[in-house]
N, C-alpha and C positions, 0 to 999 in steps of 0.2 A: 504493500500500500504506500507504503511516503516513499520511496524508491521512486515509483509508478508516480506520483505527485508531484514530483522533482521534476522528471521526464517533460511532466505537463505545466513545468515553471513553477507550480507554486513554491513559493516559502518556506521550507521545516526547519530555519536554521535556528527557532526561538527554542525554550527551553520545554514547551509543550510538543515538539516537534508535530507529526500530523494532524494534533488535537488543532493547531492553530487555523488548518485548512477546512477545518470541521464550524470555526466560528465565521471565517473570512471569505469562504471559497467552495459551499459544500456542493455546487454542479459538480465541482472536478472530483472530489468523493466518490459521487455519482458514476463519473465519466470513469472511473479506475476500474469501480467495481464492475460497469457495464462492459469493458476490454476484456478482464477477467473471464468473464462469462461467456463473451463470444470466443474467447480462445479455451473453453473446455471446462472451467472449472465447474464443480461440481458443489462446492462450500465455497460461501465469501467470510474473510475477517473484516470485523467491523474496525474503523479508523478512532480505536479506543483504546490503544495500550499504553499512551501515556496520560491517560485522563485518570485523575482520580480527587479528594478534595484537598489533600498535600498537597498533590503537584500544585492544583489550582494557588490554593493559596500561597506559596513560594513566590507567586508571579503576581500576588493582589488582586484574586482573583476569587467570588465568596463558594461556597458549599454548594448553593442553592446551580450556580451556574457549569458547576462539573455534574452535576449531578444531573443537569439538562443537554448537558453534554454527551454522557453518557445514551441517554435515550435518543439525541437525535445521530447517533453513530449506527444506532438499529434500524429505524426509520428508513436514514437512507440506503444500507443494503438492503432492506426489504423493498425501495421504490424500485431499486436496480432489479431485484429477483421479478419485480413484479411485470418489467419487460420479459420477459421468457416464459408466459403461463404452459406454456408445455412441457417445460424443463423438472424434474426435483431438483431443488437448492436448497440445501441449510444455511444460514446465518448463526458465523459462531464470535460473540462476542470477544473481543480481543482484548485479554486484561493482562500487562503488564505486572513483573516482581515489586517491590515496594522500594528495591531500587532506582526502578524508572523515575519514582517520583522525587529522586535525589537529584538527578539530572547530573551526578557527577560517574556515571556508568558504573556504580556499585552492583548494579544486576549481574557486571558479567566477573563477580569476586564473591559476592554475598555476604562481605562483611561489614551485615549491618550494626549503626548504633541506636538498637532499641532495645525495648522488652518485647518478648515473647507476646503477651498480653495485646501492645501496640500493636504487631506486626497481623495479630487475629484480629480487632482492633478495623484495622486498612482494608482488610480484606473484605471483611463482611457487610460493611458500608456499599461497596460498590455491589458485591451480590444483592443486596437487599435492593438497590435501585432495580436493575438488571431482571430481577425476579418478576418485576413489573409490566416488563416489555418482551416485543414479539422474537429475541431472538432463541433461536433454534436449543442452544448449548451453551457454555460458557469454554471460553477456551482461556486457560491461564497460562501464558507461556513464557518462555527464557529463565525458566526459573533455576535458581543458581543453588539451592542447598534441600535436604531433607528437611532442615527446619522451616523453612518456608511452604516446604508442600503439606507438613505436620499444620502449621498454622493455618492453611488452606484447607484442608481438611474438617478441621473446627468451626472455620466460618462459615463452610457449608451446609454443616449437621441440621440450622433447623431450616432446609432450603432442601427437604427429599424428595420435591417434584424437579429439582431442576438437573439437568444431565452438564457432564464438563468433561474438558481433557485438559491434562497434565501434560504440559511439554517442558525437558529439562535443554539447559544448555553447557554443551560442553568445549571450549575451546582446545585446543591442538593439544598443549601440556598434558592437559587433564584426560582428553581422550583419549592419550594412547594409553592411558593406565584405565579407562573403561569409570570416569571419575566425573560426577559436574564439577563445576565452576569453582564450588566451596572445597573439591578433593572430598566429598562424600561419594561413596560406590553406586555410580549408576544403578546397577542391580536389587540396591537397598531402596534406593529413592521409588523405582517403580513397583516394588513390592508394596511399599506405603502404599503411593497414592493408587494402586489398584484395588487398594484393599477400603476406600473409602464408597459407601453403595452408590453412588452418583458417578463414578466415574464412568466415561463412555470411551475413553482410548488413552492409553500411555504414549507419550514419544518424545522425541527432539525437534528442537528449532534451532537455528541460529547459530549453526555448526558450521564446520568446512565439508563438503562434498564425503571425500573422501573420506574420512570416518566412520559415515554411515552406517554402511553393513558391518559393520563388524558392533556400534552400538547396537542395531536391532538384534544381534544375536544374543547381546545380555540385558534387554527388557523383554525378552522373549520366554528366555532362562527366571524370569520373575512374573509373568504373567501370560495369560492366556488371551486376555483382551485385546482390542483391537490396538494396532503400532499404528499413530501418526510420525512420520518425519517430513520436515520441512525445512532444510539447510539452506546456506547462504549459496550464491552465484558461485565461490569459489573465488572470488576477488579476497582480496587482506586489505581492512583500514588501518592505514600511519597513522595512529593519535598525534605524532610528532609533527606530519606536516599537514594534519586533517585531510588526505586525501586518500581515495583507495586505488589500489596497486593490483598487479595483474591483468586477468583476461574472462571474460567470462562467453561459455558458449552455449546456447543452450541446444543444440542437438546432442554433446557430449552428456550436456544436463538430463536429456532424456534417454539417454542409452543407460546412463548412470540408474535412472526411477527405475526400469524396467530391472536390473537387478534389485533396487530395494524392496519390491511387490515380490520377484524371487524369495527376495531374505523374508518374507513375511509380513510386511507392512501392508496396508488395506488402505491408509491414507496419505498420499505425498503431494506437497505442494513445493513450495519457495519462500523462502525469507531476502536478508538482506539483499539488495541488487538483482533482485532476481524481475524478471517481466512476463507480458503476456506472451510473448513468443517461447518462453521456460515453461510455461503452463501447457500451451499447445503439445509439446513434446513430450509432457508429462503425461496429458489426456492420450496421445499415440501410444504412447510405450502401456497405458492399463490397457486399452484396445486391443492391445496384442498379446497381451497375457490372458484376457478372457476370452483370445480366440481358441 
């Protein structure tokens, strides 16, 4: 989604990043998830993973306005689904770790300074809107430790009609030891959060490519339930010189999904950098496993 935003000019360089595009610009919202769609996709994430009433307020921003934020992040994938009536589409709300709303990329460390309490606290807030509106699932993702999925899980409890997936993130270090973000064991983290009843699929986001299969074989090793993965382009961000490095292809991208549906996975899209021509490829490669 803000990748895709970018593309179409907007803005995300504030510290709401696509939430900004959500108050200032929401046709192009529109117009992202509508590209999405005409190139295969099957689930849209709503343009909500930096919304929450922290973030908001960090930027002088009240409770009342993320929390309308929040809902109109549903609305508009749902106006988008609402071109395609012959299509099925889920709309899976896109909730950011409680890092996001640091805005200093503590998500992809998870060393936060809170209490536990807080951290359930953040979470619950925004389910509780959420539980209001039309979207499909709740999807929490880049989440960077078992204690955050633990705290998830708690905000969930009194919220048993609503369905979610857990998506962990694991950067390059940590992946090859089979580890999120915090160096807690993959395998442990999707065991948790499969074991909470709402859960509707375990997986990754926000990964490099390459990892992939070899994560879905140890969230597999911990559950039964459906694998989401959704990895980056394959490009690397310099935090040093703010720019991102490499190549990204997405026919490789889609040669690549057609093994991850091999390894087991039932759901794969794109994160960082990734586009609708990555989706296309993505949509081919399921095509051809369910021939």
């Amino acid at each position: 989604m803000a990748s895709e935003l970018e593309f179409l000019g907007a803005d995300i360089s504030g510290p709401l990043w696509s939430a900004h595009v959500l108050e200032d610009a929401p046709a192009k919202v529109v117009a992202v998830h509508r590209a999405y769609l005409e190139a295969g996709a099957d689930i849209l994430l709503t343009a909500s993973y930096q919304v929450s009433r922290r973030g908001y307020a960090e930027v002088g921003l009240s409770p009342d306005r993320a929390d309308a934020a929040l809902l109109r992040s549903v609305e508009l994938a749902c106006a988008a689904r609402a071109e395609f009536p012959a299509r099925r589409v889920l709309v899976a709300a896109s909730l950011g770790p409680y890092g996001a709303a640091l805005h200093n990329g503590a998500e992809y460390r998870g060393d936060y300074d809170c209490s536990y309490a807080e951290l359930v606290q953040f979470h619950r807030e925004r389910i509780a809107v959420l539980a209001e509106s039309d979207a499909d699932l709740l999807a929490f993702e880049t989440l960077p430790s078992l204690a955050e999925a633990r705290a998830i899980g708690e905000a969930l409890a009194p919220f048993p009609m609503l369905a979610a997936w857990f998506s962990f993130n694991c950067p390059d270090a940590q992946a090859a030891r089979l580890r999120v973000a915090h160096a807690d064991p993959l395998r442990d983290c999707a065991a948790l959060a499969a074991s909470f009843p709402q859960t509707a699929a375990v997986g990754i986001n926000c990964t490099q490519p390459g990892w992939i299969a070899s994560l879905i074989a140890e969230i597999r090793a911990a559950t039964a339930l459906p694998i989401v993965v959704y990895p980056n382009s394959g490009e690397g961000w310099d935090a040093a010189t703010r720019r991102w490095t490499g190549a990204s292809d997405p026919a490789s991208f889609g040669s690549l999904a057609e093994s991850w549906f091999r390894a087991g996975a039932q759901i794969v899209g794109g994160c960082c950098r990734t586009r609708p021509e990555h989706i296309r490829n993505v949509a081919a490669a399921s095509a051809s496993i369910s021939v």
